[in-house]
C-alpha positions in Angstrom: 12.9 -25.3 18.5 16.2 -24.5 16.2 13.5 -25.4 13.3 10.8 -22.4 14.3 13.7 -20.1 14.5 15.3 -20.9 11.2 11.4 -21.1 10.0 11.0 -17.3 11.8 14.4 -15.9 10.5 13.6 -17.1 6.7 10.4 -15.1 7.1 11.9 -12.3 8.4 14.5 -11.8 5.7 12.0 -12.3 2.8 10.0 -9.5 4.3 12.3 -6.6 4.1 12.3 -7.4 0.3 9.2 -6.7 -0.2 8.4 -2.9 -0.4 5.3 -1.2 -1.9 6.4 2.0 -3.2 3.3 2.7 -5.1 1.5 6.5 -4.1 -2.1 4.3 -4.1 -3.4 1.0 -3.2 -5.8 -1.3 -4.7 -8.1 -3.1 -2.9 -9.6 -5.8 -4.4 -13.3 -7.1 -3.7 -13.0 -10.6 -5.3 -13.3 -13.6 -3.3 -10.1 -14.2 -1.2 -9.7 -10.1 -1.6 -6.3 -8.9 -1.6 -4.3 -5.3 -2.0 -1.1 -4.6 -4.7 0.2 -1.1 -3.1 2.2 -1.0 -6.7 0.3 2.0 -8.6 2.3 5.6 -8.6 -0.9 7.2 -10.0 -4.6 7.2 -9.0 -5.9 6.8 -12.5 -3.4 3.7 -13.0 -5.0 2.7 -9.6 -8.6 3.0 -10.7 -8.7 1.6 -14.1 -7.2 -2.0 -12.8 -9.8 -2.2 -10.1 -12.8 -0.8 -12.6 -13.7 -4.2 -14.3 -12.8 -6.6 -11.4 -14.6 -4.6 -8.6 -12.6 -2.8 -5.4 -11.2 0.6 -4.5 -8.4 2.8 -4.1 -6.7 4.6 -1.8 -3.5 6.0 -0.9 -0.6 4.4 0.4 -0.4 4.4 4.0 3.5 3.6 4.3 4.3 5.0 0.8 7.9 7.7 1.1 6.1 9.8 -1.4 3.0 10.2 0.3 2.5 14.2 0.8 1.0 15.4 4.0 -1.4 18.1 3.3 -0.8 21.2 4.1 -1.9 22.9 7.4 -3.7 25.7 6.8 -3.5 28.7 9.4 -5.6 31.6 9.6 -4.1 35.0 10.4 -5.1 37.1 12.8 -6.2 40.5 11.9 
């Protein structure tokens, strides 16, 4: 039991290092897949996943992501 919570804790601790502060994600469609949230622009974005196959998007969790804009209409 002490060794699943020493195990858990360890795990814990090396997560909250890990931060993806990239703008976009790639999305890889290789075998075995995988995602590096890393890129700050969408052209860095796109020409890594061009010759290998995937996609881009942006950042989900990213503290630059920009929220758009609400547009209102006013009333005449």
């Amino acid at each position: 039991m002490r060794t699943i919570g020493i195990a858990l804790a360890g795990l814990f601790l090396s997560i909250l290092g890990a931060r993806a502060d990239g703008t976009w994600c790639a999305y890889y469609s290789s075998p075995g897949g995988g995602t590096n949230c890393g890129f700050h622009s969408f052209e860095q974005c796109r020409a890594t996943v061009l010759g290998i196959g995937g996609f881009c998007t942006r950042n989900p969790f990213s503290a630059y992501r920009v929220e758009p804009r609400t547009r209102y209409r006013r009333a005449r």
